[in-house]
N, C-alpha and C positions, 0 to 999 in steps of 0.2 A: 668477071663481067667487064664486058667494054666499057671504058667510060668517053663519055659525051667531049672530052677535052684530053688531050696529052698533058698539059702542062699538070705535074705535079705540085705538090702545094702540103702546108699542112691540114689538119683535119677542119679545122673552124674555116677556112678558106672555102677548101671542099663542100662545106655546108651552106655556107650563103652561095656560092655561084649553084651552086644544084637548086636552091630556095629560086634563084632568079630564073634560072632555067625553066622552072617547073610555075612559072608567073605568079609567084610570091612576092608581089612589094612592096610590102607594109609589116614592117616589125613594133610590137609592142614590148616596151622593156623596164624591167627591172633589176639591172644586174650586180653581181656580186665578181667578188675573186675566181672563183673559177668559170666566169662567163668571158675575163676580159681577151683572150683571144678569139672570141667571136666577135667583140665588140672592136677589135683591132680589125679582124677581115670586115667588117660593116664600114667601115673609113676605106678601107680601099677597093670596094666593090660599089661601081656606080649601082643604082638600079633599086636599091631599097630606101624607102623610108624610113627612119627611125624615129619612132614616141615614146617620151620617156613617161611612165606614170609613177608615183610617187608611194605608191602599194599595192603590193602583189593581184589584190581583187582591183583595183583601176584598171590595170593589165590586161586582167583575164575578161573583165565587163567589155575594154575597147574591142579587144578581137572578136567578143560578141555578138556587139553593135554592126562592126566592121563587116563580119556573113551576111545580116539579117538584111543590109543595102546594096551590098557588094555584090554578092553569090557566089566568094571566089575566098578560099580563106587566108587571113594576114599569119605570122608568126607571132607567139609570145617566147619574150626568154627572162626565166627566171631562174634564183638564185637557190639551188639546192633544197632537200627536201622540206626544209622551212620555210622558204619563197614559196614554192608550191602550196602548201597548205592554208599559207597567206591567201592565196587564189582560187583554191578550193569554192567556196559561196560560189561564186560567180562562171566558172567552169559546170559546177551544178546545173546553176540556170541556164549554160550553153548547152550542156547535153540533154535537157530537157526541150532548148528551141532546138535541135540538131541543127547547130550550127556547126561548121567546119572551120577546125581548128586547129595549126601546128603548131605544138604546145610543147615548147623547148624548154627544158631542164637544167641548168648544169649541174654536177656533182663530182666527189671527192676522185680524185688520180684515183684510179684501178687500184696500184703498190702503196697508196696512205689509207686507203678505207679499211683493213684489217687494222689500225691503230687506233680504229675509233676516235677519231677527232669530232670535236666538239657539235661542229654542222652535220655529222652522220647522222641519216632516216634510212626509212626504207621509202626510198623516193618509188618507186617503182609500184610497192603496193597503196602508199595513197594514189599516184595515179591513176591505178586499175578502178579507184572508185567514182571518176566522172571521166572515163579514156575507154573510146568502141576499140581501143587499137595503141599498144604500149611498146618501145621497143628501146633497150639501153645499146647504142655502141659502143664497142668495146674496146675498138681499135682505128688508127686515124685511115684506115682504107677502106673498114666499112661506114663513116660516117657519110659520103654521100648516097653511097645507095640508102642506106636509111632513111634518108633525108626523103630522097624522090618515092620510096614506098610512105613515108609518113604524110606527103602532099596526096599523091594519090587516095591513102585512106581515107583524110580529112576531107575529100571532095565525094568520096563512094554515100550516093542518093542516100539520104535528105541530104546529111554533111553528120560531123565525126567531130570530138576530140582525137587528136591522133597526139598522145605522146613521145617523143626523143628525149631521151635520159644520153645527156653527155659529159662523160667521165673528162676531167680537165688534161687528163693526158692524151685522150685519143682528139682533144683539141688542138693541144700544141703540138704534138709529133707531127713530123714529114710523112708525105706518104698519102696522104689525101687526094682523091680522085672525082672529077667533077662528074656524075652521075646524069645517063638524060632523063625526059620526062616520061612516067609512065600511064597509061592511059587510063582515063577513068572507068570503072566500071559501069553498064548500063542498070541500071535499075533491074530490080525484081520484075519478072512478068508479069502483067494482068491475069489471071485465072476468068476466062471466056464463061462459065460455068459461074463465076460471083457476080459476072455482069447479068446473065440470064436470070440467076434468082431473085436480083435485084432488083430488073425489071419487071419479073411475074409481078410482085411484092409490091410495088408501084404501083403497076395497072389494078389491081386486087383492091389496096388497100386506101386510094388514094390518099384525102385529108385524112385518114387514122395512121400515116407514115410520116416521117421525121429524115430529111438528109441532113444531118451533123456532120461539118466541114471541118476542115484541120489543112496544115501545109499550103500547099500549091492549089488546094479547091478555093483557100479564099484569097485570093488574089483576082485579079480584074478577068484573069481566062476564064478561070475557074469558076467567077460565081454568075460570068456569061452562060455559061456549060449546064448548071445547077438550075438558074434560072429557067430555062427552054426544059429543063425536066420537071421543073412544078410548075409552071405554065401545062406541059402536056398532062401532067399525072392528079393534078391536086395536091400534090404530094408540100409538106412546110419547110422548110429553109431554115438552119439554124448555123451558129461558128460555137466549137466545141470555146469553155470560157480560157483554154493556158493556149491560144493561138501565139507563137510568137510575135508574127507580121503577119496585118491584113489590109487589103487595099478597100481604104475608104474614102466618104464624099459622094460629088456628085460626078455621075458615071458609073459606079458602083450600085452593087446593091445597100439599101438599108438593112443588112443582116444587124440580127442580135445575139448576143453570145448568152450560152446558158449562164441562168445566174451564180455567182459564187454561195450566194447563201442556200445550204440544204431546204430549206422549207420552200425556196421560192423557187429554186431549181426543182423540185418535186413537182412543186403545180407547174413549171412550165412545159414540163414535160408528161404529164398526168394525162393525156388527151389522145398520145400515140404508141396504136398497137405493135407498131414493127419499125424499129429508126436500124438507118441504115450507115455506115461507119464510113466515111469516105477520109483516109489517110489519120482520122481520128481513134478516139482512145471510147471505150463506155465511159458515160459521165458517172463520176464517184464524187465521191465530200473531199473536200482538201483535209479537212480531217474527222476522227471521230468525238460523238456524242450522246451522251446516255438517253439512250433510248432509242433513238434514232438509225434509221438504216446508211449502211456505208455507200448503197447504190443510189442512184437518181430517179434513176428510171422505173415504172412501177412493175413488181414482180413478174409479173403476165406479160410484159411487150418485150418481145422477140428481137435480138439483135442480130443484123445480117451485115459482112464486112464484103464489103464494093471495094475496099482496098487498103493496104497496110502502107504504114508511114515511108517502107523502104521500097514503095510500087510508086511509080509516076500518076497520080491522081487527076492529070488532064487527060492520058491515055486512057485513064478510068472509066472518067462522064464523055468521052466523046465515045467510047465503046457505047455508055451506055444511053447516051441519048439517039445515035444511031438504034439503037437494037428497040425504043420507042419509037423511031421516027419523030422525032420532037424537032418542029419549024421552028427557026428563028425567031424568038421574043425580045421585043424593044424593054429595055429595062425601068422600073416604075421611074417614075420623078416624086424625086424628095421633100417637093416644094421649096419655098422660094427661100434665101438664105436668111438669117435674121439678121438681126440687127443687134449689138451691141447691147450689154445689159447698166442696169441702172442701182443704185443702194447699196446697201450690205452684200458684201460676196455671198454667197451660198455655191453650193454645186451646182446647179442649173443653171444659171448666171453666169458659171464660170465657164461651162460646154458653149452654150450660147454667145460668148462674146469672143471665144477662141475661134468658133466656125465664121461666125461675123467679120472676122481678122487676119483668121491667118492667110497667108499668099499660095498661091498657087504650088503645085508637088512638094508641101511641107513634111516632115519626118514626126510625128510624133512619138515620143519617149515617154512613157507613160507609166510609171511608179508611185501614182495619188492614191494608190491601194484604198481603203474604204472610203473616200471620201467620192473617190470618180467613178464609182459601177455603175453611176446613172449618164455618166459621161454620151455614151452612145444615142440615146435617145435625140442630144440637142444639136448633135453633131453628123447627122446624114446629110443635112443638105449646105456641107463646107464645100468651098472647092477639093476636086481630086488631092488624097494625100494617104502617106501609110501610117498606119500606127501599131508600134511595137510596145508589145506586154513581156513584164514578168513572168517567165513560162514557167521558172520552177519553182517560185514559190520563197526565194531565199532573199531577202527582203537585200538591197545597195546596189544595184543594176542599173538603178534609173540616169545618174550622174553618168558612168561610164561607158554604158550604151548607146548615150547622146552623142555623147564624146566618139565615139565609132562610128556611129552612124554618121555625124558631119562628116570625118574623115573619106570616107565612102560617097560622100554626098554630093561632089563636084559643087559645094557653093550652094545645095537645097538647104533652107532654112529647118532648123531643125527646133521644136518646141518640147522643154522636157517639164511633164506635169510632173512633179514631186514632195511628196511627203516628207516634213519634217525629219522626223525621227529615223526614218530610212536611208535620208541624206547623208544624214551622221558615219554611217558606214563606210562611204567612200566619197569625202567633202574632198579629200587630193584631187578626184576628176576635171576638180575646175580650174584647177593650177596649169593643169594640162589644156584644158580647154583654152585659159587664158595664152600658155607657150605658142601655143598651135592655132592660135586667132580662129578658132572656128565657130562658126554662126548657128551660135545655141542660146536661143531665148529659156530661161527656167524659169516655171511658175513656181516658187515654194513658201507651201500649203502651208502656213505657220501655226497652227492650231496649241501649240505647246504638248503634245503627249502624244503616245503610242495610241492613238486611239481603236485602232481597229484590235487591241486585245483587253480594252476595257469593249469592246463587242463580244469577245473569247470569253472570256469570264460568264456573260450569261450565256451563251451556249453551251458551255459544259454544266451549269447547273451552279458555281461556285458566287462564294458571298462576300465579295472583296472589302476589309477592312482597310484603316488608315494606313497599315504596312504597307498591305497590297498598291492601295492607290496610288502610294506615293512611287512606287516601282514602274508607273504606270505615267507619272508626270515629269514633263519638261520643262516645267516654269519657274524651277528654283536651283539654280537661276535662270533667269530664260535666256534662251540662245537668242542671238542676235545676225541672221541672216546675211543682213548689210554688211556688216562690221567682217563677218565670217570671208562672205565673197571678195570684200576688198582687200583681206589680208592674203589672199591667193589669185590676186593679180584681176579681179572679175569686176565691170561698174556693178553697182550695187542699188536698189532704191525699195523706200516700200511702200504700200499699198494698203490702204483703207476701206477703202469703196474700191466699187467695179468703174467708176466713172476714171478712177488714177490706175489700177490696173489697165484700163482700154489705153488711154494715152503713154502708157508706159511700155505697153507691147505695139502696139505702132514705132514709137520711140527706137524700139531697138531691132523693129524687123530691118529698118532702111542701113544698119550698122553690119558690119563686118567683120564682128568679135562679139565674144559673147555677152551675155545681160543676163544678170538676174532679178528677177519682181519679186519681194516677199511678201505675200500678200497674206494679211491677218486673218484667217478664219476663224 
């Protein structure tokens, strides 16, 4: 293969100019001994960024964050098949948002891994368990082509984990060749024929039809697109509940996501004979429960796919509101913004005084897990802003996603709602945040306990004793917020009332580094 550059080099060389090549410039890192000749060509290749995060899942959260603002994917490099597995959780949650990922490895010289040394995994087969696209070099000539098919992958529609497993020798040997860029794949085609039934099924079925949004439909095109088709059809508007990112506020529509809870997800969807899948999933239970059915949706209503996750879903609804004829719909008004809340925090209080305040194109990071499902409701008529979810369910994203997302964010304020107990997972984010001055206000939700599986518990039917509860509390002793974020470089304050919350998130929008509010629930 030609490569993109004569000058030879060694292999880790070869790998960041191909990364730069291929408009990669942002590295997330954690590295180890057989990373440091990558970390050598990173000093002397202008063009990338380097973020150091402090554990393997901070790493894999920032490159996360970094797709879900960006739309362009950063590098992680991490240390051998242990590093990886450290980053596992949160890699989960990226290939659940498809996010695009090049998701750098390193591991033992090719001629020591028969000796089994101590760091020897089978890197290769944990990667295959959150990686659309896995590949080990093996030697320092194939490492940039590698490099430019592993960019490539990570960008092929939605986006990708794309794995590079690199053996510490094929980093240090001569012989490295700078790879050029390869072009992205276009998306899967529309099927002409899912736009038609789709629209029969509309016109037919009106209000007894459900379009459930996912990807690119709920975004500001998308839920333009949506709208002019239940404007024409009668047809109800929903956002499946694991959206990664979805464009909210005013300008947007007030979509509501199906609910997380099985019984209330059931009635919301109890009403429609035929929902139609637009780059979404059928709605199921996050998990099971005795008695209970695993689907959402009622036995008898009909699911029709408008289009699959790996289909461009703008090309979707404009096929299909073309094939309605569906005119131009001005989008509802949210009404008027509120106003700041007063008392005791509560949830609703806390939605309301966030849309109340927050500044215009703010990022929302949203990991308040049981306490925020009603978040939506108080927060339609914010100014324009995205907010990014938990897509897979594997609770320590909220910290590191923020932290991605600002990086991505050109200076947008980023707001991260966060859960106690979740935070615990990856509290290093904020070291990073603090390194990296980036403009991340955190709410965290101090409620002292796991609370959302003292919710688990009655859903499965179980009768939680003092063992149990206590497996289920954080008050002994209780974490200390403040204390937490200043010892990792972050101002810190807390919060009582909603009235010290508002003045303390004001407080730190007009700043230029991050803040954290611990606000007592």
């Amino acid at each position: 293969m030609a490569g993109h550059k004569e000058t030879r080099m060694n292999g880790a060389r070869s790998l960041v100019e191909t990364l730069i090549a291929s408009g990669v410039d942002t590295c997330f890192a954690n590295p180890g001994t057989s990373e440091m000749h990558f970390v050598a060509a990173l000093d002397r290749s202008a063009g990338i960024r380097c973020v150091l995060g402090l554990q393997e899942n901070v790493v894999t959260g920032m490159a996360d964050g970094y797709w879900r603002i960006a739309g362009r994917p950063a590098c992680t490099l991490l240390h051998c098949g242990p590093g990886l597995a450290n980053g596992l959780a949160n890699l989960h949650n990226a290939r659940r948002a498809r996010s695009g990922i090049v998701n750098i490895v390193g591991d033992q010289a090719t001629y020591h891994r028969p000796h089994d040394p101590p760091l020897t995994a089978d890197t290769a087969a944990l990667a295959r368990t959150v990686s659309g696209w896995v590949r080990t070099s093996s030697r320092a000539e194939e490492v940039g082509r590698d490099a430019a098919a592993a960019v490539q992958a990570a960008r092929s529609h939605p986006g990708q984990v794309a794995t590079l497993i690199l053996p510490a020798d094929a980093s240090w040997d001569e012989g490295g060749v700078v790879a050029a860029p390869l072009p992205v794949p276009a998306p899967a085609a529309i099927d002409p024929s899912a736009v038609d039934r789709a629209a029969r099924v509309l016109r037919e079925a009106g209000g007894q039809a459900l379009l459930l949004l996912a990807g690119a439909a709920v975004q500001a095109e998308g839920q333009a697109l949506a709208w002019r088709i239940a404007r024409a059809t009668g047809a109800r508007l929903m956002a499946d509940f694991v959206n990664p990112k979805l464009a909210r506020g005013r300008g947007r529509l007030p979509l509501e996501r199906v609910p997380y809870k099985g019984e209330l997800a059931r009635s919301a969807l109890a009403p429609f004979d035929h929902i139609v899948l637009v780059n979404a999933k059928a709605p199921v239970g996050f998990f099971a429960y005795p008695g209970q059915p695993s689907t959402q949706y009622r036995d008898d209503a009909r699911l029709h796919v408008l289009s699959r996750p790996e289909q461009d879903a703008l090309e979707a609804l404009r096929a299909l509101a073309d094939a309605l004829h569906a005119p131009e719909a001005a989008l509802p008004d949210p009404g008027p913004r509120p106003q700041p809340a007063a008392g005791d925090p509560s949830s609703d209080k806390l939605a309301q005084t966030v849309a109340a305040l927050m500044p215009d194109d703010a990022i929302v990071s949203d990991e308040s897990v049981s306490y925020g499902r009603g978040f939506y409701t108080h927060t339609h008529a914010a100014p324009p802003h995205d907010w990014l979810h938990l897509a897979g369910g594997a609770i320590g994203d909220g910290l590191p996603v923020a932290a991605g997302a600002a990086l991505a964010g050109g200076g947008r304020r980023v707001i991260g709602l966060q859960a106690d107990g979740s935070a615990m997972y990856t509290l290093q984010a904020l070291w990073t945040q603090a390194r990296e001055r980036l403009p991340v206000t955190t709410i965290l939700l101090n409620n002292r306990s796991y609370a959302i599986l003292q919710g688990e518990y009655k859903g499965v039917g179980a009768t939680p004793g003092p063992t149990a509860l206590r497996m289920l509390d954080l008050g002994d002793p209780a974490l200390s917020w403040v204390q937490l974020a200043q010892g990792l470089g972050v101002e810190a304050a807390r919060a009582n009332t909603m009235e010290q919350c508002a003045d303390l998130l004001r407080a730190s929008f007009g700043r230029a580094a991050p803040f954290v509010i611990e606000l007592m629930v």
